[in-house]
C-alpha positions in Angstrom: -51.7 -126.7 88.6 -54.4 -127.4 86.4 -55.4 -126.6 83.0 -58.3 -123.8 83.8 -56.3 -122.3 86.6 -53.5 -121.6 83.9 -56.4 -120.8 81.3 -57.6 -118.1 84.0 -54.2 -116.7 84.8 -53.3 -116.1 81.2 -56.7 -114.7 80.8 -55.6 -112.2 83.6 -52.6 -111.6 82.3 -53.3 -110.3 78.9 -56.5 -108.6 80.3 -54.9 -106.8 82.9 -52.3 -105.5 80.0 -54.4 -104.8 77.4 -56.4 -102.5 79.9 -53.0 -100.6 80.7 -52.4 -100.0 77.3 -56.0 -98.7 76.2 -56.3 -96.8 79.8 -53.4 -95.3 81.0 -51.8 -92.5 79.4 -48.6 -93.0 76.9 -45.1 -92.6 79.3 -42.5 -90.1 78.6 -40.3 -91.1 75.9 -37.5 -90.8 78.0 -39.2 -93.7 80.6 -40.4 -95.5 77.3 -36.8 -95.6 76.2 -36.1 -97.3 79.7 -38.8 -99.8 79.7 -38.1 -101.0 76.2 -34.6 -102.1 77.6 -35.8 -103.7 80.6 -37.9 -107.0 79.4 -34.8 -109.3 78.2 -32.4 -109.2 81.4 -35.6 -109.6 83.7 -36.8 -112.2 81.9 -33.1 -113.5 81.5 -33.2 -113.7 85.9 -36.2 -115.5 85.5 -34.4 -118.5 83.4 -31.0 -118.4 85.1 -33.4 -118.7 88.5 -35.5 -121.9 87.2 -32.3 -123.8 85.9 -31.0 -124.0 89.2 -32.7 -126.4 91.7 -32.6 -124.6 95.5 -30.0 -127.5 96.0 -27.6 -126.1 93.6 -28.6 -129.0 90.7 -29.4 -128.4 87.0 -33.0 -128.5 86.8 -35.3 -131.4 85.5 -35.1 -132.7 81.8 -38.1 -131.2 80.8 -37.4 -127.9 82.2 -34.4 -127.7 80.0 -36.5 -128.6 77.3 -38.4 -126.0 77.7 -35.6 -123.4 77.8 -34.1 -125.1 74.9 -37.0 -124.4 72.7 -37.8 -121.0 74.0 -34.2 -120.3 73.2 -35.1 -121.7 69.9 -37.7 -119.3 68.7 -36.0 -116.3 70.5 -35.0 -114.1 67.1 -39.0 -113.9 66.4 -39.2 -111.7 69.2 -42.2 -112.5 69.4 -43.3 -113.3 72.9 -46.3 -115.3 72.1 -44.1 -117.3 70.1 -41.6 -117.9 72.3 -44.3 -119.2 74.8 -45.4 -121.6 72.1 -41.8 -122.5 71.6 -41.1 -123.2 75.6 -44.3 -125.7 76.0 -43.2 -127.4 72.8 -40.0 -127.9 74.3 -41.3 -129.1 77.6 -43.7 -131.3 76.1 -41.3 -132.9 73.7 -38.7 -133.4 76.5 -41.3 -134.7 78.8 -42.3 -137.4 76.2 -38.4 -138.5 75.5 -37.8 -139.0 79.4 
């Protein structure tokens, strides 16, 4: 993956979501209430899911790294941050191995 095509997906990303928010109407409280709870055990799946090779082995170094410093910033909440934190962690990880 290269640089721009990662530049253009978070592009995307944020663009997408920043036109749901100033478009779409505000949900129900009681579906707001919902979605507020949701985030942290999807993303959780996400982790659990890339620290496991598909032949059962603990995943590369650097990808540990990377969940090491994401796990790092966590208490911000902040999910910028915790972005930040994750590439820090690969990077460093990356350099040590």
């Amino acid at each position: 993956m290269s640089w721009w095509l990662l530049l253009v997906l978070a592009v995307l990303t944020y663009a997408s979501r920043a036109a749901g928010l100033a478009l779409l109407p505000a949900p129900p409280k009681r579906l707001e209430r919902l979605l507020a709870r949701i985030p942290a055990p999807l993303f959780a799946g996400f982790v659990a899911l890339s620290l496991v090779s598909p032949d059962r082995s603990a995943a590369s170094v650097p990808v540990l790294g990377a969940t090491a410093g994401a796990l790092c910033v966590v208490p911000t909440r902040s999910f910028p941050i915790v972005l930040v934190g994750g590439m820090a962690g690969y990077a460093i990880a990356s350099a040590l191995t």
